[in-house]
Every structure is written in C-alpha cells, then in structure tokens.
N, C-alpha and C positions, 0 to 999 in steps of 0.2 A: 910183853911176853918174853925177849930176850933175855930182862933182868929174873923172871922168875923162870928160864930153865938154866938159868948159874946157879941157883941155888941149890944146896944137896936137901936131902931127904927131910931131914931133923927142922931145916930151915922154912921148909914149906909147909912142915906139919905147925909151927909156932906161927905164922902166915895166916895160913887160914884159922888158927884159930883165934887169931888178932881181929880177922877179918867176920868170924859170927857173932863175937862181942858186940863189933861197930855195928854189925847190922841189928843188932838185937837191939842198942840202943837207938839207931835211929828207928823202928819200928815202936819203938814204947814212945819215942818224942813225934810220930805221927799217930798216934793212938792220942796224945795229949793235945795235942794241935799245938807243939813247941818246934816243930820240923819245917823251917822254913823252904830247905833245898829238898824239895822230893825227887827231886831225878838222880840225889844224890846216893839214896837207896837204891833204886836200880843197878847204879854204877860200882856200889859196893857188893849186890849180886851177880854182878856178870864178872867181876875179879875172883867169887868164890868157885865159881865154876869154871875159869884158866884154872885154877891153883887145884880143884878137883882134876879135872884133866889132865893136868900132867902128874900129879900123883898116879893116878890109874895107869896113865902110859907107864910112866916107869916100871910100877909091878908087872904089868905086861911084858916088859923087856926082859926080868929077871929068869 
C-alpha cells in the first residue's frame, strides 16, 4: 500500500487499468479451465480496490 500512495494520480490511473486487463484475462482463463492459480484472481481484486481507494481518497482531499 505504501508503494501505491507514492504514486501520483496519472500513475494509478494506468495501474488500475493494468490491473482489469489482468483481471479480465484471468477470468476468461477460469472460464476456459486454463487458470491454474485461482486465488490469484482474488489477489488481483483486492489490489483493484487499494488502487480504487486511494483514488477516491485523493478526490476527496481536493
């Protein structure tokens, strides 16, 4: 969590959207039964939602 509130704004926007790609593709390779690590989905949702969060905080702040 410390390394994503160093980042500024632009940073976390390209972050998370790094981050619903990964998840999208891991959800199409558990759709296909090619998803070996499925916890590893989970762990790529709960990184989407730090990186939602402190987005929100910030405009919050403004």
């Amino acid at each position: 969590m410390t390394e994503l509130r160093a980042k500024s704004g632009a940073e976390l926007d390209q972050e998370l959207s790094a981050l619903l790609r990964a998840q999208f593709s891991m959800r199409m390779q558990k759709a296909t039964q090619q998803l070996t690590n499925t916890s590893a989905l989970r762990n790529v949702g709960r990184d989407i939602a730090r990186v939602r969060t402190l987005i929100t905080e910030r405009a919050g702040q403004k």
